[in-house]
C-alpha positions as CSV (number, residue, x, y, z in Angstrom):
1,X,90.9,85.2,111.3
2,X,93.1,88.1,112.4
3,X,95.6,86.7,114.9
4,X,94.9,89.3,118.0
5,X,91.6,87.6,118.2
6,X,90.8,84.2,120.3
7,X,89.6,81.3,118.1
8,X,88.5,78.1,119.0
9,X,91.5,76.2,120.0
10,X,93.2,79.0,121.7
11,X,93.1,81.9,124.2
12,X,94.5,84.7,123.1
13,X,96.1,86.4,126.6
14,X,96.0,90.4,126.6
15,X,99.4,92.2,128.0
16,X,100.3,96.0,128.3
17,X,103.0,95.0,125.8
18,X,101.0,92.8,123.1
19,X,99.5,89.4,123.7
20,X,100.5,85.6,123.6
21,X,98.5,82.1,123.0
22,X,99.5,78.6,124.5
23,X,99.6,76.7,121.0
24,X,100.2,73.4,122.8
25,X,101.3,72.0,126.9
26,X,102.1,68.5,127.6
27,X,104.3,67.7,130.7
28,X,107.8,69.3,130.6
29,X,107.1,71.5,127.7
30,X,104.6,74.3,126.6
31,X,104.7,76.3,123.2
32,X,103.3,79.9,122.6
33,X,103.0,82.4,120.4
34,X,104.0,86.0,121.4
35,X,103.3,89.0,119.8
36,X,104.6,92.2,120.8
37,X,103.7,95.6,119.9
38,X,105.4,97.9,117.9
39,X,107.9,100.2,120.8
40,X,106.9,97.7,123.4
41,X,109.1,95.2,125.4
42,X,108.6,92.4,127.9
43,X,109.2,92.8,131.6
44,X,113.1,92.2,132.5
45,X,113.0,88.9,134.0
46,X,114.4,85.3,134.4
47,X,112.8,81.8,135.6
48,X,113.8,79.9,138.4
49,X,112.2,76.8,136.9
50,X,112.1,76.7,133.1
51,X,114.2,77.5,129.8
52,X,113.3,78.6,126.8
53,X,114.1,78.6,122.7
54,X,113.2,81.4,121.0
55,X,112.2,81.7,117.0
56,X,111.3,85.2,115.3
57,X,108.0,84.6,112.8
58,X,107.5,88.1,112.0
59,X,109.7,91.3,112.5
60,X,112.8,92.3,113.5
61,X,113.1,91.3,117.3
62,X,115.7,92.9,119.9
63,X,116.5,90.4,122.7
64,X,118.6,90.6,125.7
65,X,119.8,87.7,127.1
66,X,122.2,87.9,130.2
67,X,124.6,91.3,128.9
68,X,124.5,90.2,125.1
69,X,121.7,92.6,123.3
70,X,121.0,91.7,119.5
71,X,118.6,91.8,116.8
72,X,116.9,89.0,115.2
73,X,115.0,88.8,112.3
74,X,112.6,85.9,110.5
75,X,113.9,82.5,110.9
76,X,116.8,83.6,113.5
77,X,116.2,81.9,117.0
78,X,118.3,82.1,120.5
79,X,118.3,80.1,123.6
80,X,117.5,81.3,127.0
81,X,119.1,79.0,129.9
82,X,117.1,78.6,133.2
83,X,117.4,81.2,135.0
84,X,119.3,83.8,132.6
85,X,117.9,87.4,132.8
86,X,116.5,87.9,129.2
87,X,114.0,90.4,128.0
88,X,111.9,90.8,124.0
89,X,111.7,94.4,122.6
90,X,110.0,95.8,119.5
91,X,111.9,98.8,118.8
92,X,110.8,99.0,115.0
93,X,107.5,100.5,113.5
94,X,105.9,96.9,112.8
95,X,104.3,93.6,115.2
96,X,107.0,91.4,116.3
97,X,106.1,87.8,116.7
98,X,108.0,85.2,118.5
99,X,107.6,81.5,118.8
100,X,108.7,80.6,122.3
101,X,109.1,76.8,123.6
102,X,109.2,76.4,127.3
103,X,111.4,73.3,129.1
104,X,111.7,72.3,132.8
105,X,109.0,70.8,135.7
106,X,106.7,73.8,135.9
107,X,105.8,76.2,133.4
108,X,103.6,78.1,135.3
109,X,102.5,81.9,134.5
110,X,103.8,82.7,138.3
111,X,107.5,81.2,137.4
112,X,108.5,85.2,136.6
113,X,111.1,86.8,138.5
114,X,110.5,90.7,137.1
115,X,113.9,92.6,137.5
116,X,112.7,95.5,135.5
117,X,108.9,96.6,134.4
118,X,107.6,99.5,132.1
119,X,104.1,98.8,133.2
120,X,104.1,98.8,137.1
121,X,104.2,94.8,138.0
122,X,106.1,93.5,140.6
């Protein structure tokens, strides 16, 4: 099955930047997988309830998190304390995947503070 597509088990959520899937939520944690598209980046942002560990499964990921910016590449994975601005960018030709593992109370959709956004949401 190509991974853009939804399957059985999961949704597969449509952005302007790429798309992500809930792979598993239980209380106090969620898992996803993210996929972004090639010279597309997340919204600037931070939680004001949840953290979050990030892995890189495919590409060569640039990631902001608070002033550091850096790349990371297959296998490499970064921490992002609650409420720490922190952004994902594809700056290379390729997908970028990233498996993300959210912590805290609520790990709802809403819980995003958007600082900075290329397409136009508040």
């Amino acid at each position: 099955m190509h991974p853009r597509q939804t399957s059985d088990f999961f949704a597969i959520s449509q952005r302007p930047w790429g798309w992500f899937e809930t792979i598993f939520e239980a209380p106090g944690h969620k898992i996803k997988r993210i996929g972004v598209w090639s010279g597309r980046q997340i919204s600037l942002q931070k939680h004001d309830q949840r953290a979050e560990h990030w892995v890189v499964v495919l590409g060569t990921a640039t990631v902001t998190v608070g002033r550091r910016v850096m790349d990371l590449t297959v296998g490499q994975h970064i921490d992002i304390p609650l409420g720490v601005v922190h952004r994902l960018t594809n700056r290379t030709t390729g997908p970028v995947e990233i498996v993300e593992v959210q912590f805290g109370n609520y790990l709802g959709e809403d819980d995003i503070v958007r600082l900075q956004d290329d397409y136009g949401r508040s």
